[in-house]
N, C-alpha and C positions, 0 to 999 in steps of 0.2 A: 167260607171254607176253601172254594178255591183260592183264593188270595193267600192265605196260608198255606196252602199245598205248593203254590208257585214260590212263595219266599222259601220254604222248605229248601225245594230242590235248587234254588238258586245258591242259598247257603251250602249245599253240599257240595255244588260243581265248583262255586267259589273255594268251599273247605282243603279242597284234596290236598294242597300243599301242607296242611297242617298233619296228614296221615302217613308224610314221605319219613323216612329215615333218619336218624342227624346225621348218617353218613352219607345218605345221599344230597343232600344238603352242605354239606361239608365240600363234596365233590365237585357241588356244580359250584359255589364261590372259590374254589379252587380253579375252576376253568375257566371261570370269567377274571380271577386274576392274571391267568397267565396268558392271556390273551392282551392283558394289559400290558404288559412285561415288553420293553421294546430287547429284545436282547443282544442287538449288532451295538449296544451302546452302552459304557458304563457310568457309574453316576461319580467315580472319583478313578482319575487317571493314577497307574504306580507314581508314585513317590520316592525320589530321590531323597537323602536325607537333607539337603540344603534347601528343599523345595516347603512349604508352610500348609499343611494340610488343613488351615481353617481358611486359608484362600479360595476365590470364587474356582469352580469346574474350570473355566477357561484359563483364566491363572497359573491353575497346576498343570494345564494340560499345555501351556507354553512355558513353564519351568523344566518339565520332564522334558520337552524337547530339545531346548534350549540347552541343560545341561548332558542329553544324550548326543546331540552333535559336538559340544564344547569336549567333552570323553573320546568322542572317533575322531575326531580329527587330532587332538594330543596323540593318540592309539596312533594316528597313521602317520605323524609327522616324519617321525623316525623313519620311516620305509624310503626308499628309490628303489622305484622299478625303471628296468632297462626296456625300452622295447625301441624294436627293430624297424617297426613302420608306424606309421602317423596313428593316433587311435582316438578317436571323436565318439563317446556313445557315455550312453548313460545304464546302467547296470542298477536293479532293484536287488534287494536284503529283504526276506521275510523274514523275521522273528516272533519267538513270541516271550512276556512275560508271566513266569506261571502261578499258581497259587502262594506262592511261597517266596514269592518274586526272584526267583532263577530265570535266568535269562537263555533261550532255547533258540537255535538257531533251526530255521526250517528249511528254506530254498536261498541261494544265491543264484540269478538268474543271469546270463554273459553268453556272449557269442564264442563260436569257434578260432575268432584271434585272439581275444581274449584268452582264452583257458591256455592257446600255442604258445603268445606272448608270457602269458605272467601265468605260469603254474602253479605259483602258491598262492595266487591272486585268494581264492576260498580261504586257505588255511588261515593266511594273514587278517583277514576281514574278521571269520568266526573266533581268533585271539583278541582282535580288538572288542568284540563284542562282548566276550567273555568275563574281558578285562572291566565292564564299568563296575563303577560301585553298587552294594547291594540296594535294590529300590524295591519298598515293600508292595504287594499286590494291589493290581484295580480292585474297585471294590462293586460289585453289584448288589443294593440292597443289603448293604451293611457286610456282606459275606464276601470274601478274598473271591476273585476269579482270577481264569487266564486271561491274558490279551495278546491278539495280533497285529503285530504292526508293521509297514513296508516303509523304505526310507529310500531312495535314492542315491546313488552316489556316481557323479559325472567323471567318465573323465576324461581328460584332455591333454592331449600330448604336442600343439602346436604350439 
């Protein structure tokens, strides 16, 4: 009789998930997914149209680059800027890619010669950026996201 009575209560204390909710249930694989979710990362970089979206992650993600510098640098061939004193720096471009892959320009970041020397230095850069062709969105989990991306651009006047 006692032996019964302890597998009783053993069964019950074991049961109780079986008394919870499907929504709470629901919930908690919900939270244990998104914990999984690495989210600073996506699983297919924007795509250019020249680029092969059954290619490996790495792949795409040195085509999009590949073809996003080969666009700014065409964009910027055409420019001469004049400046007045020797200028050695490297200057970063935040942008982002959006759902809809629009291309969003957030910070260009430059010193105080910079902005003195070349005034339009911003305008020209966010025309060039403007300018690439349409790339459809990263994709996290099959689902279009934004992405943020910083790019670098040197420059050098000696």
């Amino acid at each position: 009789m006692r032996i019964v009575l302890i597998l009783c209560g053993f069964f019950l204390v074991v049961s109780c998930d079986v008394f919870t909710s499907k929504e709470e249930r629901t919930q908690k694989l919900i939270a244990q997914e998104m914990q999984q979710i690495n989210f600073n990362e996506v699983d297919q970089f924007p795509l250019f149209e020249n680029c092969d979206e059954t290619n490996s992650k790495e792949e795409n993600k040195d085509c999009f680059e590949e073809t996003l510098l080969r666009n700014l640098y065409t964009s910027l061939d055409g420019f001469e800027f004049v400046l007045k004193e020797e200028v050695v720096d490297t200057l970063y471009v935040d942008f982002l890619i959006d759902k809809v892959g629009e291309v969003v320009v957030l910070d260009i970041s430059h010193n105080a010669i910079i902005e003195e020397q070349i005034p339009e230095f911003d305008a020209v850069i966010t025309r060039c950026l403007l300018s690439l062709p349409q790339a459809s969105p990263a994709l996290k989990r099959g689902i279009p996201v934004k992405a943020k991306f910083r790019i670098p651009i040197v420059l050098n006047s000696k």
